[in-house]
N, CA, C and O atoms as CSV, one atom per row, in Angstrom:
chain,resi,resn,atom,element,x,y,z
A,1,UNK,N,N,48.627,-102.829,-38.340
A,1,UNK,CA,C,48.632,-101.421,-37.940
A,1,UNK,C,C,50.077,-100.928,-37.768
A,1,UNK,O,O,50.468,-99.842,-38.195
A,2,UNK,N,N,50.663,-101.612,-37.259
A,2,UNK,CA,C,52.561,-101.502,-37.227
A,2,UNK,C,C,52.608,-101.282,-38.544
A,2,UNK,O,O,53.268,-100.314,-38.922
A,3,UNK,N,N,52.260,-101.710,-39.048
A,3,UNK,CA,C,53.664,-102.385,-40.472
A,3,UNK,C,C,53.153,-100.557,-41.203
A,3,UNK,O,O,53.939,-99.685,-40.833
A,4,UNK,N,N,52.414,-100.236,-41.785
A,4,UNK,CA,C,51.814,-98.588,-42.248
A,4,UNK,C,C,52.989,-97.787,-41.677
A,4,UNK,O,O,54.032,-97.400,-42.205
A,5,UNK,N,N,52.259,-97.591,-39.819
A,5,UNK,CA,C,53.141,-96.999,-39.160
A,5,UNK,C,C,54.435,-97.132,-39.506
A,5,UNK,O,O,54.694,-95.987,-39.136
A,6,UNK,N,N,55.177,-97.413,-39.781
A,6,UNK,CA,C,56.799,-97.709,-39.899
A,6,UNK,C,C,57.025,-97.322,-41.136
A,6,UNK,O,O,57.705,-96.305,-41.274
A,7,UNK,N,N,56.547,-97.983,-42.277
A,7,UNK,CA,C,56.259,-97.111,-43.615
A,7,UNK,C,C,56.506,-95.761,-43.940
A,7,UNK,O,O,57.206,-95.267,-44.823
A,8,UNK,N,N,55.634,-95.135,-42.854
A,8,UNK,CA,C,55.598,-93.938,-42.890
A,8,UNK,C,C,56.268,-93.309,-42.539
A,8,UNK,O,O,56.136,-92.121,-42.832
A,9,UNK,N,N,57.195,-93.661,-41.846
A,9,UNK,CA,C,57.725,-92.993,-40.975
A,9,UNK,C,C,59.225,-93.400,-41.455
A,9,UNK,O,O,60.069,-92.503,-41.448
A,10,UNK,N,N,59.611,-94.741,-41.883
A,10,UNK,CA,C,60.317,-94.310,-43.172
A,10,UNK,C,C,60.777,-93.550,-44.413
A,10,UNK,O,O,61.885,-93.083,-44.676
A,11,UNK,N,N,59.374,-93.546,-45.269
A,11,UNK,CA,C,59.196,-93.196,-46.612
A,11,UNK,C,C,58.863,-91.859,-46.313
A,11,UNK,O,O,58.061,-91.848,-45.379
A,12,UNK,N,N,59.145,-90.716,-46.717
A,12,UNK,CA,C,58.925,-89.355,-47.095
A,12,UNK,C,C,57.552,-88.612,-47.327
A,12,UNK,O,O,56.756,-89.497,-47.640
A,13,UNK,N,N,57.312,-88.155,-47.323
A,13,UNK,CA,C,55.747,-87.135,-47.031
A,13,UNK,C,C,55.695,-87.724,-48.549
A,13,UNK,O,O,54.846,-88.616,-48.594
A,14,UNK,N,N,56.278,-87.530,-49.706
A,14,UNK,CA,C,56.217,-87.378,-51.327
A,14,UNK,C,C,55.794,-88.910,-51.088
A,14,UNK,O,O,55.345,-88.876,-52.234
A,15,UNK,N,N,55.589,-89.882,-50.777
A,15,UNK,CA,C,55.625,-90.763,-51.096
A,15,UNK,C,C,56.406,-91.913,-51.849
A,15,UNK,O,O,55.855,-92.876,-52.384
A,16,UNK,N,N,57.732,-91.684,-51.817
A,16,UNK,CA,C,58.942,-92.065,-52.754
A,16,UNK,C,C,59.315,-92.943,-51.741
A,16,UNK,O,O,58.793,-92.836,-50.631
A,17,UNK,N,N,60.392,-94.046,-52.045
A,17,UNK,CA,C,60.949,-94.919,-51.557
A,17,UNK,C,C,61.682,-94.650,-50.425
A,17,UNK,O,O,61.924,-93.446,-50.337
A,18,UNK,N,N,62.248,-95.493,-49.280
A,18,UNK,CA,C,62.916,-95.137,-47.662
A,18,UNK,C,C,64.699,-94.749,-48.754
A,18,UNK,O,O,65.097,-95.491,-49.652
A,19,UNK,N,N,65.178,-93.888,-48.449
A,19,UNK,CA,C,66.468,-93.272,-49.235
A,19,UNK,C,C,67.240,-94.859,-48.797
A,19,UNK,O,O,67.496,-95.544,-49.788
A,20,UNK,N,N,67.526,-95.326,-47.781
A,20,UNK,CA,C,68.098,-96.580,-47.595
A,20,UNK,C,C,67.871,-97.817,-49.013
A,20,UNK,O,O,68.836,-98.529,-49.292
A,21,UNK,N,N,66.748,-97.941,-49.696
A,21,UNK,CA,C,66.586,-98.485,-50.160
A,21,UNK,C,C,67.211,-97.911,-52.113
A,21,UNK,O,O,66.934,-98.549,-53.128
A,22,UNK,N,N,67.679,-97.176,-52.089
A,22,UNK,CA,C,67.985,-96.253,-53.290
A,22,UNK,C,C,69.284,-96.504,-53.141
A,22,UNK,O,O,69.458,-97.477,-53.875
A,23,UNK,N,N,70.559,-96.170,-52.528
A,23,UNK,CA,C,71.705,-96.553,-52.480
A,23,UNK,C,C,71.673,-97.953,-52.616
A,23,UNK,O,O,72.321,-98.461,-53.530
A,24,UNK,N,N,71.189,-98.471,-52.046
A,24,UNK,CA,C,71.167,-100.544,-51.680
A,24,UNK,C,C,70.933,-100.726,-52.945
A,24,UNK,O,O,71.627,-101.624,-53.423
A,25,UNK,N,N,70.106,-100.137,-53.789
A,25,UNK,CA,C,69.940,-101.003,-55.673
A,25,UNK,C,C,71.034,-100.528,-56.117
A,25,UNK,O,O,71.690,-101.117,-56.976
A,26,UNK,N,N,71.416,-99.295,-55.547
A,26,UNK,CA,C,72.333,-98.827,-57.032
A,26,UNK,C,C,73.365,-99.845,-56.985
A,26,UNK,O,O,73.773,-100.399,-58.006
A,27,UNK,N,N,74.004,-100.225,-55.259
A,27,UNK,CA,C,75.337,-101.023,-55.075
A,27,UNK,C,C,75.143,-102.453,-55.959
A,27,UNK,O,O,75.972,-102.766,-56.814
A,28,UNK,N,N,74.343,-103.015,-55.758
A,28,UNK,CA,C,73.379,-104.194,-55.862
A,28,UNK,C,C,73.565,-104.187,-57.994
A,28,UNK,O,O,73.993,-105.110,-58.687
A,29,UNK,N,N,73.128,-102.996,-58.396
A,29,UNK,CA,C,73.431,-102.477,-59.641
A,29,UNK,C,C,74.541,-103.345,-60.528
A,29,UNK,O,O,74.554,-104.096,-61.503
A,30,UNK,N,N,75.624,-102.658,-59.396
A,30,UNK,CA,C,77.325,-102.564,-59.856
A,30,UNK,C,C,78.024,-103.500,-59.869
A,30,UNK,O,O,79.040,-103.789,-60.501
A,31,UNK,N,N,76.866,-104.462,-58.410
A,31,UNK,CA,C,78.115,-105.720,-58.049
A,31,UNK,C,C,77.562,-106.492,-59.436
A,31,UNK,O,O,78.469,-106.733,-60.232
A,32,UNK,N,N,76.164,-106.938,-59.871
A,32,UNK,CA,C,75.698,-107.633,-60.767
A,32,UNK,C,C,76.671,-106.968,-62.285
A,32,UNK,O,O,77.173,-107.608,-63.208
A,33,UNK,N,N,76.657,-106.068,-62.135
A,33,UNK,CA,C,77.370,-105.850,-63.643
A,33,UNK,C,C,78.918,-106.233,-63.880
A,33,UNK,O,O,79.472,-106.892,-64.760
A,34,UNK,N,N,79.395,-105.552,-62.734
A,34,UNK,CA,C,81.284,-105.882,-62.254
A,34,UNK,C,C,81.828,-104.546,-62.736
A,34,UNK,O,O,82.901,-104.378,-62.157
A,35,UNK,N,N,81.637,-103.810,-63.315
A,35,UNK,CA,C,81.982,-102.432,-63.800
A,35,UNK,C,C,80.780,-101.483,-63.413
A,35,UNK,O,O,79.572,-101.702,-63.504
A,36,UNK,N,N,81.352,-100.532,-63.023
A,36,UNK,CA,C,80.221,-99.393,-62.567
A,36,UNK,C,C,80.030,-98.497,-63.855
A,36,UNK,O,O,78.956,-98.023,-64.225
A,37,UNK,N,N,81.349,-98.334,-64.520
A,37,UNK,CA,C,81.430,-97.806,-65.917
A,37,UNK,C,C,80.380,-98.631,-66.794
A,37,UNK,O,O,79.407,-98.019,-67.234
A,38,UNK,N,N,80.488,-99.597,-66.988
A,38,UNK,CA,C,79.534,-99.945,-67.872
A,38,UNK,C,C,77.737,-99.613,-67.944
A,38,UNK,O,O,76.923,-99.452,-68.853
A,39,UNK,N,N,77.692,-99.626,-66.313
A,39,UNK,CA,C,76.299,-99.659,-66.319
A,39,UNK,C,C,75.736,-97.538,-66.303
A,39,UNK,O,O,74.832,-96.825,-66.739
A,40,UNK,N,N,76.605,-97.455,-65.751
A,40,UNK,CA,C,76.512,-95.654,-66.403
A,40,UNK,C,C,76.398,-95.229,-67.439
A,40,UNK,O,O,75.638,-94.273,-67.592
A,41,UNK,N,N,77.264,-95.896,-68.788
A,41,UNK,CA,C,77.064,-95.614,-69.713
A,41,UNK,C,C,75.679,-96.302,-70.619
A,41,UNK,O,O,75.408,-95.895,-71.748
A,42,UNK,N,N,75.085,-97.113,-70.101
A,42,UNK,CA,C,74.167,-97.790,-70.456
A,42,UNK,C,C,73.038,-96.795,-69.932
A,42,UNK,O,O,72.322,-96.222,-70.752
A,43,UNK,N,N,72.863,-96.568,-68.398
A,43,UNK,CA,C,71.902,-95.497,-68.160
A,43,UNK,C,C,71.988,-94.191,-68.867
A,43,UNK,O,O,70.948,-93.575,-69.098
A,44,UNK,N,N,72.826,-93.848,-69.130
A,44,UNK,CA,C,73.301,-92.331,-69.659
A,44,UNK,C,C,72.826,-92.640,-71.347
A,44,UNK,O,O,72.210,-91.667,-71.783
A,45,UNK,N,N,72.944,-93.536,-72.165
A,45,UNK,CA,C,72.391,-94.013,-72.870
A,45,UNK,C,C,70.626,-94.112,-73.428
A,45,UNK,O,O,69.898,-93.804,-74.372
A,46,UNK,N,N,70.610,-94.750,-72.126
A,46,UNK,CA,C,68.922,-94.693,-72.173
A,46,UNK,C,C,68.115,-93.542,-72.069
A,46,UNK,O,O,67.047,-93.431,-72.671
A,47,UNK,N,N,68.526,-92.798,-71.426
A,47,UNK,CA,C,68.363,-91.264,-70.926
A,47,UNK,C,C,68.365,-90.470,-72.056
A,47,UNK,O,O,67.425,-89.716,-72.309
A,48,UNK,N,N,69.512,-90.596,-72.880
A,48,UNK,CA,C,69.361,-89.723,-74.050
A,48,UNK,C,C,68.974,-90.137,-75.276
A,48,UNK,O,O,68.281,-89.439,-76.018
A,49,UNK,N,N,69.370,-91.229,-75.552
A,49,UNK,CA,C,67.982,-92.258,-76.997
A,49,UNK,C,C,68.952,-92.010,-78.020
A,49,UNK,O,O,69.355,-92.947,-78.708
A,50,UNK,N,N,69.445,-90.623,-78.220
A,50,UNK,CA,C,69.613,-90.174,-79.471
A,50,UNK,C,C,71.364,-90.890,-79.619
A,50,UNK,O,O,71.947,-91.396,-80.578
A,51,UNK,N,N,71.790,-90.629,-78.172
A,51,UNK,CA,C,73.350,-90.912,-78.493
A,51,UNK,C,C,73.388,-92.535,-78.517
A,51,UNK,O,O,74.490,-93.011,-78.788
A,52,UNK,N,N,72.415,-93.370,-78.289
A,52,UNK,CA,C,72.570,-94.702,-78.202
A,52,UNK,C,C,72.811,-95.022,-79.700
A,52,UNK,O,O,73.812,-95.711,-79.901
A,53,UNK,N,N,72.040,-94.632,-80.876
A,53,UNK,CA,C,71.986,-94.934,-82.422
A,53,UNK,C,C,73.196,-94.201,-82.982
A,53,UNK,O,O,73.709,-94.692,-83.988
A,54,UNK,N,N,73.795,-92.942,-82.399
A,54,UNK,CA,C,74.911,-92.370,-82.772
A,54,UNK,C,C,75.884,-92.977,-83.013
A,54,UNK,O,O,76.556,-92.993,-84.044
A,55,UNK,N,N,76.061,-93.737,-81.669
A,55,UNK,CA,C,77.100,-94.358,-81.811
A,55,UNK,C,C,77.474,-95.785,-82.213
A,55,UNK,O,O,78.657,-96.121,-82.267
């Protein structure tokens, strides 16, 4: 019965993740890659499809 409670009261009416937990991957992201540049351009990449074959 705790564990809900706290959940909730964490996580946002929308139902989306505690914001604490959204910064913590991205860092988590950057240290695994070693460049923050790299992994931006890889997301920014994926995002647009078209510029990945462009280039």
């Amino acid at each position: 019965m705790s564990s809900p409670g706290a959940a909730s009261n964490e996580a946002p009416a929308s139902g989306a993740p505690p914001p604490r937990s959204r910064p913590e991957t991205r860092s988590a992201r950057l240290s695994t890659s070693g460049t923050g540049g790299d992994d931006a351009a890889a997301d920014d990449a994926e995002l647009s499809g078209a510029d990945m074959p462009q280039l």
